[in-house]
C-alpha positions as CSV (number, residue, x, y, z in Angstrom):
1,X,10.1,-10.5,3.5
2,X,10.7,-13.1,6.1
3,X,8.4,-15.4,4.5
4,X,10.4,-15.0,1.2
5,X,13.8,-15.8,2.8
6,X,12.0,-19.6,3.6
7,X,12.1,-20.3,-0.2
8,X,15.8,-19.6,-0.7
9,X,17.5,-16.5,-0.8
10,X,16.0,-13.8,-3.8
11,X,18.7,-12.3,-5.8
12,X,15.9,-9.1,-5.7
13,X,12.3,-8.1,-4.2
14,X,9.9,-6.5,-6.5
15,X,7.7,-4.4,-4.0
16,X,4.6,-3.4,-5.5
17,X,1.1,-1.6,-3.6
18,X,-1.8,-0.2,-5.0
19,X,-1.6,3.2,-2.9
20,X,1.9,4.8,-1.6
21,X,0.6,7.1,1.4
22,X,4.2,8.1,2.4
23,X,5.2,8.5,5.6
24,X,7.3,5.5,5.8
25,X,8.0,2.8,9.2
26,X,11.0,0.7,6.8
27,X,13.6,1.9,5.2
28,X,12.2,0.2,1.7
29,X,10.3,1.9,-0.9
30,X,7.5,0.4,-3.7
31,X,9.2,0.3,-7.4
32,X,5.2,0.3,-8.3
33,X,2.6,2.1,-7.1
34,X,-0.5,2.8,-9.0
35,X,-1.0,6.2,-6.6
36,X,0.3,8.3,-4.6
37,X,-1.3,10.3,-1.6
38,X,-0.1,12.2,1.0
39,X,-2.8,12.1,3.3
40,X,-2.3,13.2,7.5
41,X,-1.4,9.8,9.4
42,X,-4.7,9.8,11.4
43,X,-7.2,9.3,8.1
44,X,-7.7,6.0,6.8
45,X,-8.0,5.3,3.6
46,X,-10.3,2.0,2.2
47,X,-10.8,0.5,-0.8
48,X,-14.3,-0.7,-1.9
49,X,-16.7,-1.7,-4.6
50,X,-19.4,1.0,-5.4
51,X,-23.2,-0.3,-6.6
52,X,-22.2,-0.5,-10.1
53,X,-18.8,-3.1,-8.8
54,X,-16.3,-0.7,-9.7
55,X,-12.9,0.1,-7.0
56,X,-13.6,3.4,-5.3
57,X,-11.2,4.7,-2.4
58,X,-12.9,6.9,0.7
59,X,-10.9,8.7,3.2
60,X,-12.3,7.9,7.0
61,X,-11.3,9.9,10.3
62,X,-8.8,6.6,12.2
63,X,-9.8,7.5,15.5
């Protein structure tokens, strides 16, 4: 948001993500979110294309 603030002062912030995994660090929340997953802080999840070039997510131990 930092980076914003060198432009001028917003009158709002749109915050938008493709995957809200909860568990929180700021005390801001997305207005958008195209999903929602509560998934255990020590999986990782990534997005990437399958053979065919459509998005698919996997879930990966973050050791």
């Amino acid at each position: 948001m930092n980076e914003l603030f060198d432009y001028g002062r917003p009158a709002s912030i749109t915050l938008a993500v493709l995957v809200n995994r909860g568990g929180r660090e700021l005390p801001i929340c997305p207005q958008v979110t195209a999903l929602e997953l509560d998934i255990p802080a020590q999986q990782k999840l990534q997005l990437s294309r399958d053979a065919t070039r459509r998005l698919q997510f996997t879930l990966e131990d973050h050791a």
